[in-house]
N, C-alpha and C positions, 0 to 999 in steps of 0.2 A: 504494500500500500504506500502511496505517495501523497505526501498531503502538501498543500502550498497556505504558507501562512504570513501576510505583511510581516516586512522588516520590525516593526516596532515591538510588535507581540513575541516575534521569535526573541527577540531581544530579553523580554521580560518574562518569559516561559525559561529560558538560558538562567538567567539570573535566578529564580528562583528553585528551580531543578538542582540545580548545582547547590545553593543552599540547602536545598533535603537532601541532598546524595542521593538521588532519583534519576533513575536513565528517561530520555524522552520517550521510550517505547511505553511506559510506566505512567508517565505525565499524558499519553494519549491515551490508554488505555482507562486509565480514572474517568477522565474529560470524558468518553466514553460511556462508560459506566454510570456515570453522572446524570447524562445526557439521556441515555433509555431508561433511567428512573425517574427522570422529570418528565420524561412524555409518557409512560404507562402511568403515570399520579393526575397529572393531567385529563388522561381518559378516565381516570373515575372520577373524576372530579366533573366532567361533562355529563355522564352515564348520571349521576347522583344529581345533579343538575335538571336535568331531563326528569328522572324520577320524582322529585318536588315538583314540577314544574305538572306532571300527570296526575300527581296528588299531592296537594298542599297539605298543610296541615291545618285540623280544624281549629275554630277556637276552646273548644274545652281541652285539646292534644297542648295551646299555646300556653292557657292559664296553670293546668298541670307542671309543666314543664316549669316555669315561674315558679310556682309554689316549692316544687324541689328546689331550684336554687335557691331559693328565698332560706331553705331550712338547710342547706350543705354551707351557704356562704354568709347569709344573714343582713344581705341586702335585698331590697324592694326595687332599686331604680335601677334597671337596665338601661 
């Protein structure tokens, strides 16, 4: 794999790689890693989206809810 990245970034990817003692194969791989757990979080985050969105929540599900925080944390004003 080949990747092409602006002078300025290589620069500062360089710089900090070498302060962890980290090979760049390691520094792509994280970036990586990183990158398909923000887009699979993402999609539940739509998926769940979508899901409220096909059913809200009622008002006795809101005032509920309320009430339990009200007695775990002891406040009234959301």
């Amino acid at each position: 794999m080949a990747v092409s990245v602006p002078a300025d970034l290589y620069r500062t990817i360089e710089q900090v790689r070498k302060r962890r003692r980290v090979s760049r194969s390691a520094v792509v791989q994280d970036a990586l890693r990183l990158w398909l757990r923000t887009e699979a979080e993402q999609v539940l985050v739509r998926e769940y989206e979508a899901g409220y969105r096909a059913r809200p929540e009622t008002r006795g599900e809101r005032d509920a809810a309320l009430a339990a925080a009200v007695r775990l944390f002891g406040c009234e004003e959301w």
